[in-house]
Structure formats: structure tokens, C-alpha cells
C-alpha positions in Angstrom: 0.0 0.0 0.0 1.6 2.8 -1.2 1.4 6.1 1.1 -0.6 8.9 -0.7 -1.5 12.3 0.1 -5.1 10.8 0.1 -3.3 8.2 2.9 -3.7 8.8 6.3 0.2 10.1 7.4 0.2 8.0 10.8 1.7 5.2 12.4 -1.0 2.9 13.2 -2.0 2.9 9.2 1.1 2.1 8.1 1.7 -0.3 10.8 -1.2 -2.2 10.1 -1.2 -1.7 6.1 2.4 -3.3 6.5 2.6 -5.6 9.2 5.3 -4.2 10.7 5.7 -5.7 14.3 4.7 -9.5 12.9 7.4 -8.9 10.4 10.2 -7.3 12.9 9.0 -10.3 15.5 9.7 -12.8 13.1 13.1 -11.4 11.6 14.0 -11.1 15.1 13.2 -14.9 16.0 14.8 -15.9 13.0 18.4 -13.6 13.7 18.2 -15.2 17.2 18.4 -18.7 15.8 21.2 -17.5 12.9 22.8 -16.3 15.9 22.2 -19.4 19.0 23.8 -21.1 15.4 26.7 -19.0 14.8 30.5 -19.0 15.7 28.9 -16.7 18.4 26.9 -20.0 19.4 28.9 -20.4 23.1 29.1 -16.9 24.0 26.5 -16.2 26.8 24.9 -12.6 26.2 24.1 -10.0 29.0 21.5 -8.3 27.3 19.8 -7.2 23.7 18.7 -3.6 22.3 16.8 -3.0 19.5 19.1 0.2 18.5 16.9 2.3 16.9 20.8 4.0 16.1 18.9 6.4 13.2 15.2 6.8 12.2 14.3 4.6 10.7 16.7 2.3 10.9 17.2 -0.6 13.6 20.7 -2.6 14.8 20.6 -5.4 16.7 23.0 -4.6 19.9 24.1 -7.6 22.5 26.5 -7.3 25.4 28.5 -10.1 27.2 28.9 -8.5 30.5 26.9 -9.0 33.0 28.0 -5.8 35.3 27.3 -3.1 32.7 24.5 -2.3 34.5 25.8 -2.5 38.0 28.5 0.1 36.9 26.1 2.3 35.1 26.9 1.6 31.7 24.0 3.0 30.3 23.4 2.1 27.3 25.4 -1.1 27.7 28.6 -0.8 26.4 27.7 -3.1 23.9 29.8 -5.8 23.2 28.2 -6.3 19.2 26.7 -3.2 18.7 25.5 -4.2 15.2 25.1 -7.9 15.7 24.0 -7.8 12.2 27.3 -6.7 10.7 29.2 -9.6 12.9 26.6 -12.0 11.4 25.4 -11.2 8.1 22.9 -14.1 8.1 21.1 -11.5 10.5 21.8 -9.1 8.2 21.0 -10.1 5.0 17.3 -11.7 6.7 16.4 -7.7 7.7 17.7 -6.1 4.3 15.7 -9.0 2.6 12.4 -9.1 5.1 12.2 -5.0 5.7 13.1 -4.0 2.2 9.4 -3.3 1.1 8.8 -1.4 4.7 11.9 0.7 4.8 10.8 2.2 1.3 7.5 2.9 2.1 8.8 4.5 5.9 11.5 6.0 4.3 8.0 8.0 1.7 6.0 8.1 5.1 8.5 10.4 6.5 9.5 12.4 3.6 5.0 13.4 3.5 5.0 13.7 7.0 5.3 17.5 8.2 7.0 18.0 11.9 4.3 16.9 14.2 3.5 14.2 11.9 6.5 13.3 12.0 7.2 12.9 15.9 4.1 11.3 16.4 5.5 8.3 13.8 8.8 8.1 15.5 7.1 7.7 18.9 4.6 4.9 16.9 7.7 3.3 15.2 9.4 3.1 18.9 6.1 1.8 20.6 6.2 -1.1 17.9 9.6 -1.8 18.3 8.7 -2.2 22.4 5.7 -4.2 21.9 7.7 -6.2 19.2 10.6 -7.0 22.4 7.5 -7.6 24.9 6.6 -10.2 22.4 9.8 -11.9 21.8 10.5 -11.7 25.9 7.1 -14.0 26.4 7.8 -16.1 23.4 11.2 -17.2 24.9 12.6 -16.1 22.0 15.7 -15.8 23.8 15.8 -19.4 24.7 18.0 -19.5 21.3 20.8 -18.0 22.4 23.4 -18.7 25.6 21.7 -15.3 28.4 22.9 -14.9 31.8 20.5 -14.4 34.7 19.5 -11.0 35.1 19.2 -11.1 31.2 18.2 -7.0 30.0 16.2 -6.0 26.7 15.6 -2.5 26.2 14.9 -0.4 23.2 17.1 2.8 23.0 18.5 5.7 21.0 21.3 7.6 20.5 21.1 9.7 22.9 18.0 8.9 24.6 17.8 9.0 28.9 18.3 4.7 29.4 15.6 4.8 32.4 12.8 6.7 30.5 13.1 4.1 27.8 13.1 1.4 30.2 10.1 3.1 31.9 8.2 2.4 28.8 9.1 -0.8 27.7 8.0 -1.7 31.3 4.7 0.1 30.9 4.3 -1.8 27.4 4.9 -5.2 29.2 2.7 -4.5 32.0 -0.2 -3.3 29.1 0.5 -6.8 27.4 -0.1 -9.0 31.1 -3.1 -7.0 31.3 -4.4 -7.9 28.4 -3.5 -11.5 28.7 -5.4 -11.1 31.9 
């Protein structure tokens, strides 16, 4: 569905016109297996970001030690920052399986005016939390070697670490309710 000016300009349409959160859910199961099968197969992770490192686009970041957060590394000093780049199985499955999406995001934002345009971000950020909820109550990350204490976060360049974990939590505790 190509955007128009006739199209609605917001999130939620696009979202649902393109199945973006089934689509980054499954890319993201399927780079967690590419990984747990990997030469990074026996290395035990600390924690996973989706690194939203420029809008629109996403890395995959994982670290390996366990006390970032206990010495305030915040983010993690991540250990593969672009997982993706150290495997390019991972890679190659989001250039292939968000090649039709990035296109039409990459149209969405260039339509959108200013407030348009913050209110997409803030979508394309809730759907990247709701997308981690989802693979955190899959077990998803059953694939790979985790240590206890395991964190997922979604972050930014830039962006204050406990506000974003603030809302990944509040997008965690909105899915248990609804499960409820």
C-alpha cells in the first residue's frame, strides 16, 4: 500500500497496512536462531537492544557483560553493537524481510510535516517495544546462551536509558493485562 497524500500520514496505518511488528517479531526470531547457530553460538549474552541507532533504521545490539548495569553503563557498552554486521545471516534476513517497509517509511517520513513526523517516531518506537515484549514471552531468547538478570531495552542515540526502560515496562505491563 503505497502512502498517498489521500493516505492517512500516521503510524498505526502504516503499521497495520504493513505488518510491521509480525514482520520485525519474526526477523528477530529468525536472527536469534542465525545467531544461537553462529560461531557466536557459546558466547553467553548480558542483554539485547533494539538500536533504533537512526530513524528509521534498527541494529541489533548484545553485550557479554553481565556488570554493565551495576557500573552504570548505560546504554550497555555493547559488546556487538551491530550484531548484524558480525553476522550477516542477520543481516541479510532484515535487508531481505524490511526492504518493502523501509521504502514505504523512508515515503512516510519524507509526506509527513513536523508533528506528523514525531508522532511516527514515537509509533515506530512503541512497535519496536511491543515487538521485544513479544519476543521476551515467546522465549525467544531461549536461542541463544543469556545470563541471569538477562536485560532487553529499546534505545536511541542519545536517549535518557531509564525513561526508555520506563516504557518498555509500561508496554509489558499493558500486554499482562491484556492477557489477563
Amino acid at each position: 500500500m503505497p502512502m498517498t497524500p489521500d493516505s492517512p500520514l500516521d503510524w498505526h496505518t502504516f503499521e497495520t497496512a504493513y505488518d510491521v511488528e509480525e514482520t520485525w517479531f519474526q526477523l528477530a526470531r529468525a536472527s536469534l536462531a542465525a545467531l544461537g547457530a553462529s560461531a557466536f553460538k557459546d558466547q553467553t549474552f548480558s542483554a539485547f537492544a533494539f538500536n533504533a541507532v537512526s530513524f528509521p533504521s534498527i541494529s541489533l545490539s548484545l553485550d557479554t557483560d553481565p556488570d554493565s548495569r551495576k557500573r552504570d553503563y548505560y546504554p550497555p557498552d555493547w559488546s556487538n553493537e551491530c550484531m548484524e554486521v558480525d553476522v550477516p545471516e542477520m543481516g541479510q534476513l532484515w535487508t531481505d524481510g524490511c526492504a518493502r517497509i523501509d521504502g514505504a517509511l523512508i515515503e512516510l517520513i519524507d509526506a509527513a510535516d513536523d508533528e506528523q513526523l514525531g508522532a511516527i517516531e514515537e509509533g515506530y518506537l512503541h512497535s519496536l517495544r511491543k515487538t521485544m515484549v513479544r519476543l521476551e514471552t515467546s522465549q525467544a531468547f531461549d536461542q541463544i546462551k543469556t545470563c541471569a538478570g538477562f536485560w532487553t531495552v529499546v534505545t536511541q542515540v542519545d536517549a535518557d536509558t531509564d525513561a526508555e526502560e520506563r516504557l518498555l515496562e509500561q508496554v509489558r505491563l499493558a500486554a499482562a493485562n491484556s492477557d489477563a
